[in-house]
N, C-alpha and C positions, 0 to 999 in steps of 0.2 A: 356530577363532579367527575373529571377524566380519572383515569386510573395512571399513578403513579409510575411514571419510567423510572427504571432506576440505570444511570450512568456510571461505572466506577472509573473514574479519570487518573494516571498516571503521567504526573509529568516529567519523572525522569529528569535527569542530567543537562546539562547545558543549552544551550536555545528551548529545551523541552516545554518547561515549563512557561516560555514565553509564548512560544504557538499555541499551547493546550491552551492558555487563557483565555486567544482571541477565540478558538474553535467551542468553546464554552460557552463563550458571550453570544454567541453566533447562533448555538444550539438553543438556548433560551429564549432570544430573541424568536428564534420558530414556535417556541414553546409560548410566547405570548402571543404571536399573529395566528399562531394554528390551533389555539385553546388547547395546549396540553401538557404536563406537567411533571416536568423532568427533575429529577432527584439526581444529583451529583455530587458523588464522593471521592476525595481525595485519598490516596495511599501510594505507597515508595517503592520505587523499582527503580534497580541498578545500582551507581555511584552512590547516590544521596542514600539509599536502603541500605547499601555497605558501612557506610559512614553514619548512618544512624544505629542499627541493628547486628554490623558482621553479616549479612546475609542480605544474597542481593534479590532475591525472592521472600520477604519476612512471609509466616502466615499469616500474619491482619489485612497483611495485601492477596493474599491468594483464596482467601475468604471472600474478601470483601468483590472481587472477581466475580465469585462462586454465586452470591447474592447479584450479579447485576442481571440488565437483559443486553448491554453492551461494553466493549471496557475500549475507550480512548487514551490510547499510548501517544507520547510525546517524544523524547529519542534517551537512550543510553550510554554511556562512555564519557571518556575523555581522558586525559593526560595524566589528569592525579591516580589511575585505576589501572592504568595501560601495561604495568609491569606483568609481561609472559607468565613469570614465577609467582604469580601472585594466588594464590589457594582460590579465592572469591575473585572472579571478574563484573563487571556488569551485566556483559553480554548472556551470563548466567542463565541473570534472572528472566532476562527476554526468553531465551530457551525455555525455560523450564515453563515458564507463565504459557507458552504456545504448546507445548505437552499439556501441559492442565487441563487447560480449554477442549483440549481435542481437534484444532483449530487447521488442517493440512491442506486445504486449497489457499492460497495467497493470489490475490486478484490485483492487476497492478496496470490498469486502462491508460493508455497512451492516446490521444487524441490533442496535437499540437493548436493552439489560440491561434488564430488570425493576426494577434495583435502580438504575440511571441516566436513569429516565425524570424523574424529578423536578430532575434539574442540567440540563436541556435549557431552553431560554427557550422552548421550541416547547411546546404545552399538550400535556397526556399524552395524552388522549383520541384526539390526530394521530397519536403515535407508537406505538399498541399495533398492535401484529401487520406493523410496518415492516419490509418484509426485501427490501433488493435490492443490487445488484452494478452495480459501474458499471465500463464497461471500458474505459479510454482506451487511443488512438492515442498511441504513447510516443517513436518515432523520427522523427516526418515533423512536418507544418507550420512554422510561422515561426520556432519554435524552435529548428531546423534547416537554415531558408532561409538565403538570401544578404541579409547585414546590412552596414550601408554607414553610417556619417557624415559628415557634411560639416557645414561651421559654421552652415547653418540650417537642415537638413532633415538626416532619418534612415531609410534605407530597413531592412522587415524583411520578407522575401519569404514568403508563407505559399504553400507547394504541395507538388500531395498526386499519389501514381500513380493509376492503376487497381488492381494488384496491391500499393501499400499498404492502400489501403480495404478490397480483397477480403479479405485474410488475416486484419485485425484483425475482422474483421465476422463472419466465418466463426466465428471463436471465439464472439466473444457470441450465434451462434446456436446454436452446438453446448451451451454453458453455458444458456441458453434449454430446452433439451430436458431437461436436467437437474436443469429448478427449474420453475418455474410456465406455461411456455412464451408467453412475452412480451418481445418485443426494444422496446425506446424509441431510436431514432437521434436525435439530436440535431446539428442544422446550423443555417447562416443562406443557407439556400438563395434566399431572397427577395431577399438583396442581394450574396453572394459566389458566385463562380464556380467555387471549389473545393468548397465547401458544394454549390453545384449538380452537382458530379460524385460528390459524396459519396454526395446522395439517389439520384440516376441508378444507382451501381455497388450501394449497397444492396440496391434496390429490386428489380435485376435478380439478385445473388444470391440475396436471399430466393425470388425467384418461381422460380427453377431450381433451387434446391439444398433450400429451407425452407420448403415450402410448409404444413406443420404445424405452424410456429410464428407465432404472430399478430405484427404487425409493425405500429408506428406512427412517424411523422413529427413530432417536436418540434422547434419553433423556440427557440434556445438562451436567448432572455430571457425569453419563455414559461416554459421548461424552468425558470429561476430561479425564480422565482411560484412553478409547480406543485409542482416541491420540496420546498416548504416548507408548503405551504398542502394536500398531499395525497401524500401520500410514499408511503400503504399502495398506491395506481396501480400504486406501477411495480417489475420484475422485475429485468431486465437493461435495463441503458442502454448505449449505446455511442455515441461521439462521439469527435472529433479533437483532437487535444493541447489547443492552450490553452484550448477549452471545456472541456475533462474535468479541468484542471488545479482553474481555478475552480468548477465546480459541485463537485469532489469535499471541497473544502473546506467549500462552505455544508453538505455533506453533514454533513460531520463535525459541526454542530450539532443534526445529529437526534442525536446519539449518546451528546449531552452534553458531549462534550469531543474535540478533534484527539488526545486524549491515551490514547484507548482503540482508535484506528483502525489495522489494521495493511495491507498492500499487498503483493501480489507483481509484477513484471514479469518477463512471460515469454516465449518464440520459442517455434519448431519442436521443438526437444529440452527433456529435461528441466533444464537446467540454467536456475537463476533469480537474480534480484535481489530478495533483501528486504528492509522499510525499512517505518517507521512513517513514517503520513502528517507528521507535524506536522515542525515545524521544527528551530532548532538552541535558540532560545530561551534566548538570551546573557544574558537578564537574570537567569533562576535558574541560571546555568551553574554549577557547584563549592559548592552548596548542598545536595545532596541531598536534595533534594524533588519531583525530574524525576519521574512518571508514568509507570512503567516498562512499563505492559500492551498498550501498542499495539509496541513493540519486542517482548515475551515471544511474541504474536500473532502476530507476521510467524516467529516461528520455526515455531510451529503451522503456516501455510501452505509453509514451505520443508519440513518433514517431510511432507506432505499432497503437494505439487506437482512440488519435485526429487527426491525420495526415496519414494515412496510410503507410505511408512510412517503408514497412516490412522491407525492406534490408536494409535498416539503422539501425533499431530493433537489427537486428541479427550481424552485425559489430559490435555495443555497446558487445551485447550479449557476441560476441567472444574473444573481448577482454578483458571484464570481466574473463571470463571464462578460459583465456592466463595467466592472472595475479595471478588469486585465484592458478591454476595449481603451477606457478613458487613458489609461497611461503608456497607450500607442503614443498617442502625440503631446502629451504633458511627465517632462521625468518625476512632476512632484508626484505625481501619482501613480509612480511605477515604483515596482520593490529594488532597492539595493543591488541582487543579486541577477538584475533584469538591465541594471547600467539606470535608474532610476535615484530617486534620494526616498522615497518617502518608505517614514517608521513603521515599526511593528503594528501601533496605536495608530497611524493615520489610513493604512491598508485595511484595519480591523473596522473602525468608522465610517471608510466608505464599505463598506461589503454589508455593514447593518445597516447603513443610510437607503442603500440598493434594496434591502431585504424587505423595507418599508416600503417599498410603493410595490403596487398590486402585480403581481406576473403574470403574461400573457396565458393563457393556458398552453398547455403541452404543444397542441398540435400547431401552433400558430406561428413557430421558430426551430430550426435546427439544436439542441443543445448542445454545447462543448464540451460538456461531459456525460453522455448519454447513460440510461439504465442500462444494467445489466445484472440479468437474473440466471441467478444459477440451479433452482431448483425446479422440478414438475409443478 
């Protein structure tokens, strides 16, 4: 008898809980084709946590975390939550939940569809042969610092260690060795002083530890330009929280949509956070037309990262990859947010229909979302 996975699933606030379903369904489905045997439990983060408990982190949820071997996030926020002055936000609980874990590399793989180059505003010619990985700092800078109001001024502390910087950096070089072997750091070393310890403890890891792997210096409004205006550059990027927050965003419109983009956060062990990049996005909440492939994604990377299980990875992969194809030339089977019509429920349907017929093996096709390992 397989030994029990246990999944703790969050679905969060608005569209959340409509993605987490289909990436559920998705997860199972592997779990009946790959004989194994996933235990999935439900608990509250954010809005819905506030509004059920006062607390947008409860402990029955940060327990229940505590007990998995991976936790699949859905998204946080929205409108009813949004007020500044508000004691409890949602975004809290995301916070706090990513300290718990331990969780400071954020892994965030950009490799644009064949069949989504055309819903991109960026001209195609930019995006053919796009493939890189951006690795944000997930537990340190100002998002984390010491924050302060007073009635005409607001303090938000950005600072970073020596041994934050090393660790996170260490991965993107070790993931560097494993893909085209090129690190991009991203700072504002010209005018901040954590920026300047950032490029400092880089600089000296790479030269001690990485001296195989080519290593360059980007300044973070540069890094916005180049992004966009030449994407095929660059390999791995790694950069600190609130720049890796924003670039990862403008990323997501090489790709066509926030809505195809999936994310791991990960520590020292194998245990992860997964979560599609994009938001809660209240305005189609309870419509069922959410874009459920960047959530299906992130399960893809939690079978690949917490669980090794590559070849389940790469079936998610494929038929992702089966479906984005088909709604090239049919809108019914392209998502909403791709200039497409088809549902949350008919996106979810074709990607398990895919999931059922046999997959090539590995070597026998290029993937559109290729492995990517970040440990020895």
């Amino acid at each position: 008898m397989p030994r029990e996975i246990r999944i703790t699933v969050l679905p969060g606030d608005g569209i959340g809980p409509e993605v987490t379903a289909a990436a559920v369904a998705v997860l199972h489905a592997v779990g009946q084709r790959f004989g194994h045997a996933f235990r999935t439990e439900e608990a509250l983060i954010g809005g819905a946590a506030i509004d059920a408990t006062g607390q947008a982190l409860p402990p029955a949820t940060a327990e229940a975390c505590d007990r998995a071997d991976a936790v699949l996030l859905g998204a946080v926020g929205g409108p009813k939550w949004s007020d500044p002055k508000a004691p409890v936000r949602p975004e809290q609980g995301l916070l706090a939940l990513r300290k718990q874990l331990n969780v400071y590399a954020n892994l965030r793989p950009v490799k644009p569809h064949a069949a989504t180059l055309k819903h991109s505003a960026i001209k195609a010619e930019v995006l053919q042969g796009v493939d890189l990985v951006v690795v944000r700092e997930l537990t340190g800078g100002s998002y984390f610092g010491r924050k302060e109001r007073h009635a005409d001024r607001a303090i938000d502390v950005c600072e970073y260690t020596v041994a934050e910087i090393e660790r996170v950096v260490r991965h993107a070089f070790r993931l560097a060795r494993t893909r085209r072997g090129k690190v991009t750091s991203v700072d504002k070393a010209n005018v901040l002083e954590t920026s300047r310890l950032w490029r400092e403890t880089v600089t000296r890891v790479h030269r001690a530890e990485f001296p195989d792997v080519v290593l360059e210096h980007q300044l973070v409004d540069s890094m916005a330009m180049h992004l966009i205006s030449r994407p095929r550059d660059y390999d791995v990027v790694v950069t600190e929280n609130l720049f890796g927050d924003i670039l990862t965003d403008e990323a997501a419109m090489l790709a066509g949509s926030m809505g195809l983009l999936p994310s791991a956060a990960l520590g020292d062990g194998p245990r992860g956070l997964y979560e599609p990049i994009h938001g809660s996005a209240p305005d189609i909440a309870g419509q069922g037309i959410a874009n459920p492939i960047a959530a299906i994604l992130s399960v893809a990377m939690l079978l690949r990262h917490s669980l090794s299980l590559h070849r389940e990875a790469e079936a998610v992969e494929s038929a992702v990859s089966t479906v984005l194809a088909a709604g090239e030339s049919d809108p019914a089977q392209r998502a909403r947010d791709l200039g497409g019509t088809a549902t949350t429920a008919a996106l979810t349907t074709a990607v398990l229909a895919a999931l059922a017929v046999e997959a090539p093996p590995a070597s026998a096709a290029e993937h559109a979302f290729p492995a990517v390992e970040l440990r020895d």
